[in-house]
N, C-alpha and C positions, 0 to 999 in steps of 0.2 A: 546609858552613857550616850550623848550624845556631839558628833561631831560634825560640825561643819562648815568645812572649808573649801576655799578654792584655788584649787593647782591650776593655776593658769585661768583659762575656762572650763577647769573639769569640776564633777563636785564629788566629794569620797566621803563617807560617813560610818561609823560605826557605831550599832546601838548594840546593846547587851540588854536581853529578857527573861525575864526569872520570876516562877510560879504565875506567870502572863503578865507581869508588869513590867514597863522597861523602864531601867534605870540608868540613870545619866552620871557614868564612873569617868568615863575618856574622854576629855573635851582639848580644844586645839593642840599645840605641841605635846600633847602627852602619846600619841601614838609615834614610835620612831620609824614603824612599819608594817606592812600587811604583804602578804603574800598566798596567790590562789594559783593552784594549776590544774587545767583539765587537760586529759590525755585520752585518743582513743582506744589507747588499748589498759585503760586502765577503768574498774568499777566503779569509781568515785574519784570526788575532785578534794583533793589534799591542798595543806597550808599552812601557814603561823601567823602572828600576833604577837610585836614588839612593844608595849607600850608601859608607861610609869603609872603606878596604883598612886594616884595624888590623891582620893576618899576614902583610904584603909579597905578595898574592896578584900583582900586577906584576912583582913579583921571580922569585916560584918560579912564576908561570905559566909559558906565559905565555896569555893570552886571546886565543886562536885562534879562536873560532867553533866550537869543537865540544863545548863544554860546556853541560850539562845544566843552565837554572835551572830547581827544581821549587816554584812557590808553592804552595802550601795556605791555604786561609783559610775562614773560616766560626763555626759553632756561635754563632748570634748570639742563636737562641731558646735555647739552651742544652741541645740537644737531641740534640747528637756530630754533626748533618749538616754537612759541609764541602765544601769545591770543591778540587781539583787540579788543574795544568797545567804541563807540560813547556813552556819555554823554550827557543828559543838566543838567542845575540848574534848579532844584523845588523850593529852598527856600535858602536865605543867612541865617543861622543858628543864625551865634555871628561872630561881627569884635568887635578884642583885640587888641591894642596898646601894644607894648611891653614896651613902658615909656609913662604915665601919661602926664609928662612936653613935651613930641615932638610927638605931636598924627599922624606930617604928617610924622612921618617915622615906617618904622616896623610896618605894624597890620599884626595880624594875621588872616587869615578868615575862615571859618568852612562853607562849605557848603554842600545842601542837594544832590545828584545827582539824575534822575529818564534816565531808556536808551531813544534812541532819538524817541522812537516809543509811548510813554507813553500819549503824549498830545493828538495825534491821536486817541488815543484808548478810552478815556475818553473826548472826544468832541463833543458838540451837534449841529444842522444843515444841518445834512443829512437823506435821506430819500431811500429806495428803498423797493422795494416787488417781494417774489418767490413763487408761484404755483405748487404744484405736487413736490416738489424738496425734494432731499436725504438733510439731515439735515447738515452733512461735507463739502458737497457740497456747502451750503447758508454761514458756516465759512469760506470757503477757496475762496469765491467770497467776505466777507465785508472785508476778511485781504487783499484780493488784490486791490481791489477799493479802499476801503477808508482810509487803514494804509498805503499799501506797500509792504505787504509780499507777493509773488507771489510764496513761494516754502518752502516748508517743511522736516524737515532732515529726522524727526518720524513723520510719517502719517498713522493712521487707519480711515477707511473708515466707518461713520454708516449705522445701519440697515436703520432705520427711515428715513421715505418720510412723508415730512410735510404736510398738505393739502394748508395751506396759513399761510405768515408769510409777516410781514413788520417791517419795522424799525424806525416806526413811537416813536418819543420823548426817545429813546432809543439811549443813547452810544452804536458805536462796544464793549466795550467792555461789557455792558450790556447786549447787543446782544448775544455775544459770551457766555454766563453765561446761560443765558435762553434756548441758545439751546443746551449746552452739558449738561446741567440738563435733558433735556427728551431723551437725544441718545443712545443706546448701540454699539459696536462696533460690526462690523463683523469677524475678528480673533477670539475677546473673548469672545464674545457673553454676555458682562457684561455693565452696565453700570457703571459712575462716570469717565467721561471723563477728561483729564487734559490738559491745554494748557499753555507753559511755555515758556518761553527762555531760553539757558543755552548752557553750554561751550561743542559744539560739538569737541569731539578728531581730527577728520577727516575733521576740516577745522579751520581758523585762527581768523575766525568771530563768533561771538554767533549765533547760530543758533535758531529756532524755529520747536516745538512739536505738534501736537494733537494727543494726545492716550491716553488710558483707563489706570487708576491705575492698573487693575489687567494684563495688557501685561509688566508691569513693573516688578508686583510683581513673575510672572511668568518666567520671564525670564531666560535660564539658562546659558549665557554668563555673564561672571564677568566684571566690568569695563576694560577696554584698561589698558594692562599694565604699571605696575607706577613699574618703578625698572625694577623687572625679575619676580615678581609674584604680585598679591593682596591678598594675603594674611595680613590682620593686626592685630599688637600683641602689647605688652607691654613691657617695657623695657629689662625685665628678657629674654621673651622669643623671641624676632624677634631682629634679629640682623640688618638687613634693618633698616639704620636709618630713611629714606624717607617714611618709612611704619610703624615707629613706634608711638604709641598713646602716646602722654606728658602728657595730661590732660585728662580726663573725666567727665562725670555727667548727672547721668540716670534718667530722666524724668516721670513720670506714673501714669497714675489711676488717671483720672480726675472723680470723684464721681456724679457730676453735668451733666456728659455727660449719667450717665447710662440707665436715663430715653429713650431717643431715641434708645437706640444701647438693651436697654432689649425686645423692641419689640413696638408697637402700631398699628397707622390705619393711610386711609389717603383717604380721600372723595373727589368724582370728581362727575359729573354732564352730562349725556348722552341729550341733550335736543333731537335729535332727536327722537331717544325710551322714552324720558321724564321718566330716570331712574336714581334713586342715586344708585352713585357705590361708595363700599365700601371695601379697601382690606386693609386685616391683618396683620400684618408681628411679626416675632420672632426673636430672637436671633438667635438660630438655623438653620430656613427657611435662614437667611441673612449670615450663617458661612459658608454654604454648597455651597455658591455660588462662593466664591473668594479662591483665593490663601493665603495659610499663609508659613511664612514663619517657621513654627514649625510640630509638630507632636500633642501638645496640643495648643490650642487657649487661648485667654488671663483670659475669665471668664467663669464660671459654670452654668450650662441651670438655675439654679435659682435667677438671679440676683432680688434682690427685689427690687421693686417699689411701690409707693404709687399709683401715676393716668401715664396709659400709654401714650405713647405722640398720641397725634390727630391734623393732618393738616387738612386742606381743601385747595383745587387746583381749583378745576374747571372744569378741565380736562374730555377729554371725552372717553377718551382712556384707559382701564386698561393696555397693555402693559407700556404707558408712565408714568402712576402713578406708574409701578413698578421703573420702572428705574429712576423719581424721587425720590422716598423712597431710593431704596438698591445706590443706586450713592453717595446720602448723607450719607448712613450709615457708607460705608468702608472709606469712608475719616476721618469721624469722627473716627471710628474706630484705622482706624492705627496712629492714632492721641494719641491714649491712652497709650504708653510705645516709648518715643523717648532714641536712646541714642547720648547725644552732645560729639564730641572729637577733639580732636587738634592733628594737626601734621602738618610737616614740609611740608609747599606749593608745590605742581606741577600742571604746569599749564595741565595733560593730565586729570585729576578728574574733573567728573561732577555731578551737580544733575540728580538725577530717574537712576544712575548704581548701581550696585551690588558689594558689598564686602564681604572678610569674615575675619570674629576678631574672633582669638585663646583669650577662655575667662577663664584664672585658675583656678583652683577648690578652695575649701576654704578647705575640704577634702584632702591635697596632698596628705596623706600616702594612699589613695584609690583607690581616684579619678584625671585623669589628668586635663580635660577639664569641663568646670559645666556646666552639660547636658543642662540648663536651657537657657541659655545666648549663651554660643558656638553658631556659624554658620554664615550663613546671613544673610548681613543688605542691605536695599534699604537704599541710599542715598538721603531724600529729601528735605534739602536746604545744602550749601555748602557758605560760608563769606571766600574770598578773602581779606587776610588783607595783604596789604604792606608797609613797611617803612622804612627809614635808621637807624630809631632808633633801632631798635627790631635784637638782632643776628639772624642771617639766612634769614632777612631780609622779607621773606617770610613765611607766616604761614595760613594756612585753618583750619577754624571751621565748620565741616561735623555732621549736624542731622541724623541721621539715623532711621531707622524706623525697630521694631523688633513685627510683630503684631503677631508672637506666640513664643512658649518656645520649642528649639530643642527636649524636652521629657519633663515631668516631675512626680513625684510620687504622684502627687496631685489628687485624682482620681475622683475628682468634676469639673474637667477641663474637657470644652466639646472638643474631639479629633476632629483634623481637619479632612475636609472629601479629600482636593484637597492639597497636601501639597509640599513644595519646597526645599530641602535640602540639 
């Protein structure tokens, strides 16, 4: 199936490939929609597929789960760069009849997409085992044996050398979950590793990541220019339409999360010295470690709690029960103030880059920009939505991630100690 049209100056297409042939099912209006989203803290990049079966593609399927959808989309500067991605179907959602009385003409079908590497990754039947081995090193050997991936766009390398590890009744990607939970990274010397796929700028395929949220957070290159800057504003103030924000809606303070991120403990088990180990952790101890993206951090060294949180691991190792602890913490953490926004799609924007939104004051006769909000944002999911129906054809919905406030007068706000600005 073949499509192709042009939104504007963009070009969106979608082919379907089946036993290596591809077949021409979906052509102009027959797609109502497409939708892709990559996330950094997510394994794989999820989606659907709105479109009218006008060649009995239910008839002469039938839709098994092993067909290829391949979208292409891009050239929005007009420049031939475009994006690819292999599909399969997860799930047929809903098939719609567009009349009641002729069911074999016109359905409409809604399906789930997951990218083609997703079933690998979440499949059981394999087995192997590493000795003495750097922990990055044991990931970037199951993504190559047993997914595919043999190459990395973003790769840090961890400290951690495992004593023994196997892959016994374990998914890769359960695999991969277990061991970037105990790894810290050698650039950042932090843990809470992330392993994503998403729209590398500098190639035409999704690429694949493993690195620590704080080489993200620290970064001080801006996303790949979109336009002639990155800068992003609001109607009034950025004239860049391509960079301007349509929509917004700011996200925060999940209350339920405070217990973890205000402090507790986390208990491992030394059988050789036959010693319980026991380490502490704060709010504060866990602020001083990462990068924020403000001058004050999100809450105040007294956040109250009823009962601190308390794990139990196993573990024999205090370096790795830190790096369990503070890995989960900052994720959780930047997790607490998202802001979601809409603007007009380019296919150069990816998850885990860096922007920055001019954010007005509410003060104008004062103040220009509100201290609070202004600056950078990490980008960490990014919804590719496309369709004929929708003007501009193209439009991206970008999470962003602001885990502190560029200043604020709040004087209970614990100040960052590593900040990014």
């Amino acid at each position: 199936m073949s499509l192709n049209t042009q939104l504007g100056t963009q070009v969106f297409s979608v082919e379907v490939i089946t036993n290596g042939d591809t077949i021409n099912i979906i052509t102009g209006s027959a797609i109502e929609y497409v939708y892709l989203i990559e996330d950094i803290f997510s394994l794989s990049i999820t989606g659907k597929i709105v479109f009218w079966d006008r060649v009995g593609l239910m008839e002469t399927g039938p839709i098994n789960g092993n067909e290829i959808f391949r979208i292409t989309f891009g050239n929005t500067a007009g420049t031939g760069d475009y994006r690819q991605i292999d599909m399969k179907v997860q799930k047929i959602n809903k098939v719609t009849p567009e009349s009641k009385a002729r069911m074999a003409e016109n359905l409409k079908l809604e399906l789930i997409l997951v990218d083609e590497n997703y079933q690998k990754l979440h499949s059981n039947g394999w087995n192997k085992a590493w000795n003495n081995t750097q922990i990055s090193k044991i990931i970037k050997d199951i993504c190559k044996s047993h997914i595919g991936i043999d190459n990395f766009s973003l790769i840090e390398e961890s400290n951690e050398v495992i004593e023994h590890f196997d892959t016994h009744l374990r998914t890769p990607a359960e695999s991969i979950i277990w061991l970037m939970n105990r790894a810290s990274g050698i650039k950042s010397g932090q843990s809470g590793y992330l392993f994503y796929r998403y729209n590398n700028h500098n190639k035409k395929e999704f690429e694949y990541a493993l690195i620590t949220l704080e080489q993200l957070l620290s970064q001080k290159k801006y996303m790949s220019p979109v336009g002639d800057n990155n800068v992003y504003g609001f109607e009034q103030q950025n004239p860049m339409y391509i960079n301007k924000i349509n929509d917004y809606k700011l996200l925060h303070l999940d209350l339920t999360a405070l217990k973890s991120l205000s402090g507790g403990s986390l208990l491992g088990y030394d059988i050789k010295r036959k010693k319980l180990i026991r380490r502490n952790y704060s709010y504060t101890d866990a602020i001083d470690r990462f990068t924020i993206l403000g001058r004050k951090t999100l809450f105040s060294s007294d956040m109250f709690i009823d009962r601190p949180r308390k794990q139990i691991d196993g573990c024999s190792d205090e370096q790795i029960l830190d790096n369990i602890w503070y890995g989960n913490w900052i994720k959780e953490y930047c997790n607490q103030q998202l802001l979601e926004i809409t603007v007009q799609g380019h296919e150069m924007r990816h998850a885990g880059g860096l922007i920055r939104i001019l954010w007005p004051s509410y003060y104008e006769e004062t103040e220009v920009q509100n201290k609070q909000m202004d600056g950078k944002y990490l980008i960490k999911s990014i919804t590719h939505y496309l369709s004929n129906n929708v003007t501009g054809g193209y439009k991206q919905k970008l999470v962003c991630i602001k885990n502190g406030y560029g200043d604020s007068s709040n004087k209970n706000l614990v100040k960052s100690k590593k900040f990014n600005m």
